[in-house]
N, C-alpha and C positions, 0 to 999 in steps of 0.2 A: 306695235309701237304705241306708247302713251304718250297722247295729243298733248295733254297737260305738261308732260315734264318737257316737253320739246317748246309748249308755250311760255313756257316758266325760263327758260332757255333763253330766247328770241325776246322777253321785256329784260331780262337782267344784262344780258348783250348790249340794250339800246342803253340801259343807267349807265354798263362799267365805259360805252364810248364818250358820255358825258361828262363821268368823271375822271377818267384820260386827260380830257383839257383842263378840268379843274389842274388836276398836278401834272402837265405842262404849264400852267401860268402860273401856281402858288413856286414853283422850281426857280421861277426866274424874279421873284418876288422875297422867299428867302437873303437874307443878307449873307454876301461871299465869305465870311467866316464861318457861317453855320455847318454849308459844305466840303469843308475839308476835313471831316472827319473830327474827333474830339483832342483838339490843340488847347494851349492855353486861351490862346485867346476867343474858342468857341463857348467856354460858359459864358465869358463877363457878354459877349454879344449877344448871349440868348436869353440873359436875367434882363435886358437891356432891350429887346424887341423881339419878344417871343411869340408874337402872332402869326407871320406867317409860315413858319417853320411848323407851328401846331396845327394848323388850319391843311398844311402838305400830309401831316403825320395821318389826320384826320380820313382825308381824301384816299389816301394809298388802304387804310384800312379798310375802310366802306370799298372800295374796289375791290378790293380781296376778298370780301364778303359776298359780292355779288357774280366773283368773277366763278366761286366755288357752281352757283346755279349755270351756269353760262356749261361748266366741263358737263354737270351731271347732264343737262340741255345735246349739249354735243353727242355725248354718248348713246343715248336713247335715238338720235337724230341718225345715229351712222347705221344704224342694225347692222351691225358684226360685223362691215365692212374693217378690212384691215385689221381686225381683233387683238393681235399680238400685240403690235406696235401704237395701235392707239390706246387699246387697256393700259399698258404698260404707263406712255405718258400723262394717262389722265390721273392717275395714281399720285404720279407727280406733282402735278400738276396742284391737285388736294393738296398734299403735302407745302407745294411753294404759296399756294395762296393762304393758308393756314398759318403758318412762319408769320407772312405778311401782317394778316390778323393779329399776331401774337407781340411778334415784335413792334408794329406803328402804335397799340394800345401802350403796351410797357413803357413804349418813348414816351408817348404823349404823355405819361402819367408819372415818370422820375425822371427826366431831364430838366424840367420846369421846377421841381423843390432841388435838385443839384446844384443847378447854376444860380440858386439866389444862397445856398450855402458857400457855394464856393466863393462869392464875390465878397464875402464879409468872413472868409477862414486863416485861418497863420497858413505859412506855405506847406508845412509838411501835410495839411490836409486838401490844399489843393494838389498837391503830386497826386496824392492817393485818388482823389476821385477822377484824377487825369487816366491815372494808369490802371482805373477798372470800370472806367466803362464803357470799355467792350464786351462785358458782359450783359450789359442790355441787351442786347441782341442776338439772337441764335443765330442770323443769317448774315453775319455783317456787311457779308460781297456782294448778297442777291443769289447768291448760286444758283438757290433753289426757289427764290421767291420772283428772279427774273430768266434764269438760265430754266431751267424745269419748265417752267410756266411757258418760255420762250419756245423751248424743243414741244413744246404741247400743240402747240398755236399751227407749228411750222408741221408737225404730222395731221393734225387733224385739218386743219385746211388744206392738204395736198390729198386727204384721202376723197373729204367729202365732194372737194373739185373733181378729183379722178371718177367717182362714180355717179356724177352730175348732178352732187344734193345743191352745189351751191356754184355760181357760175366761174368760169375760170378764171377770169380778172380776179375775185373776190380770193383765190385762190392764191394765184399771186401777191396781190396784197397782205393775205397770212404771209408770205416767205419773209416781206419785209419787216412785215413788225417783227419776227422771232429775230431776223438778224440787229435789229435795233434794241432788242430786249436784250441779246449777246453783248451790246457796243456796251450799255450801263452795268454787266458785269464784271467789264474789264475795266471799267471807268472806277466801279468801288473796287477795284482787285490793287491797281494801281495809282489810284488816289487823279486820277486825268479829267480834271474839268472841262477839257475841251471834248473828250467822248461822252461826259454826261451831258456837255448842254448841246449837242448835238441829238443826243438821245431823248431827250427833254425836249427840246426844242422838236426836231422834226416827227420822234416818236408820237410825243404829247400834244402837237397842236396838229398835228396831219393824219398820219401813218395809221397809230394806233385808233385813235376815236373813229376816223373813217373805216377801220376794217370790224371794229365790234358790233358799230352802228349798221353797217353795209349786211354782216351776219346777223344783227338781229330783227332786221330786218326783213331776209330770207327766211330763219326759223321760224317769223311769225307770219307769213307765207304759208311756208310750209304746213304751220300748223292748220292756219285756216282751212287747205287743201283738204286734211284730213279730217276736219268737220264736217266740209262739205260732202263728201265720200259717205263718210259714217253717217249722215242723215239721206243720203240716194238709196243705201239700202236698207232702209226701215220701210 
C-alpha cells in the first residue's frame, strides 16, 4: 500500500467536505430562476445576477477535482478488498467527477456571454439559444456525476466498514450521502425543487461534508499508522 496515495486521499477528502458546504450555501443563494433549468426567464436572471450561480458552478468543479484524489485515495486504501465491485465503481466514479469538471468549467464559461446576448436578441435568436443549451452539458441529470459518484460512496464505504478500514457509523453515513446524491438525480431528472433543496440543503450542509470530513480524516489516520509502522522497521 502507498502511504502517499492514501495521504493524498485523506487531505482531498478533508477540502471536497469543505466545499460540500460551500455548494450547500451558494444552492440556496442562487436566484429560483436560475434552478429550473434553461426557461425564458433563466437567461435575463443570470445577465442580471450572475454571481452566485458562478461562484456554485465554480465550487461543484473544484470538488470534482478533488473528489478524483479522494476515489484514487480510496482504492489504494481497500487493498483489493471487494475488488469487483469497488474497481468497477471507482471507474465510475472518475468518469462522474470528470463530467463534473467538464460540464461546471463549460457552464462557467458560456452561460455568462449567452445570457448578456440573449437579453438584447430579436426573439427567434432567443428560441434558439433556449432550445440548445442543453448541449452545455454532457450530464444534464447528474446521472453519472451524482448517480455514479453516488453508487461509489455507497460500495466503498460499505466495503471499507465491513473490513474495519473505517468505523461503522462512518460507514453508514456513506449510505446516506449515496442515497441523497440518488434524491438530486431525480431532482434534475424531473425538474423537483423540493428533492434538490432537500439534497442541497441536508446533503450540503450535514450529510455530505460530515461523511468526507469524517473519511478524511480516518485516511489521514491511517496513513499516519503506516509511517509509523514503516519507520519501527528500519
Amino acid at each position: 500500500m502507498d502511504r502517499q496515495v492514501v495521504k493524498l486521499g485523506g487531505r482531498m477528502a478533508l477540502g471536497l467536505g469543505a466545499i460540500y458546504l460551500l455548494i450547500g450555501l451558494t444552492y440556496f443563494m442562487v436566484p429560483p430562476a436560475q434552478l429550473k433549468g434553461f426557461s425564458p426567464d433563466f437567461w435575463p436572471s443570470l445577465a442580471e445576477a450572475p454571481a452566485w450561480r458562478r461562484i456554485f458552478q465554480f465550487a461543484q468543479a473544484m470538488g470534482a477535482a478533488l473528489g478524483v484524489a479522494v476515489v484514487l485515495g480510496i482504492r489504494e486504501y481497500s487493498e483489493k478488498e471487494n475488488e469487483a465491485w469497488l474497481g468497477w465503481t471507482s471507474v465510475l466514479a472518475y468518469i462522474g467527477y470528470a463530467l463534473g469538471i467538464i460540464d461546471n468549467v463549460r457552464s462557467f464559461q458560456l452561460e455568462r456571454l449567452q445570457s448578456v446576448i440573449y437579453v438584447a436578441a430579436e426573439p427567434a435568436v432567443k428560441a434558439s439559444i433556449v432550445a440548445n443549451a442543453a448541449i452545455y452539458n454532457l450530464d444534464s441529470m447528474g446521472v453519472l456525476g451524482f448517480g455514479a459518484v453516488g453508487l461509489w460512496v455507497l460500495v466503498s464505504s460499505r466495503t471499507l466498514a465491513a473490513a474495519g478500514k473505517i468505523p461503522a457509523a462512518l460507514g453508514w453515513l456513506g449510505l446516506a450521502t449515496a442515497v441523497l446524491m440518488g434524491m438530486v438525480v431525480i431532482g434534475f431528472a424531473t425538474m423537483n425543487t423540493a428533492f434538490l433543496s432537500v439534497a442541497a440543503g441536508l446533503g450540503g450542509f450535514v450529510v455530505a461534508p460530515s461523511y468526507f470530513i469524517w473519511l478524511g480524516l480516518s485516511l489521514n489516520k491511517a496513513s499516519g499508522k503506516m509511517a509509523g509502522a514503516a519507520k519501527k522497521r528500519r
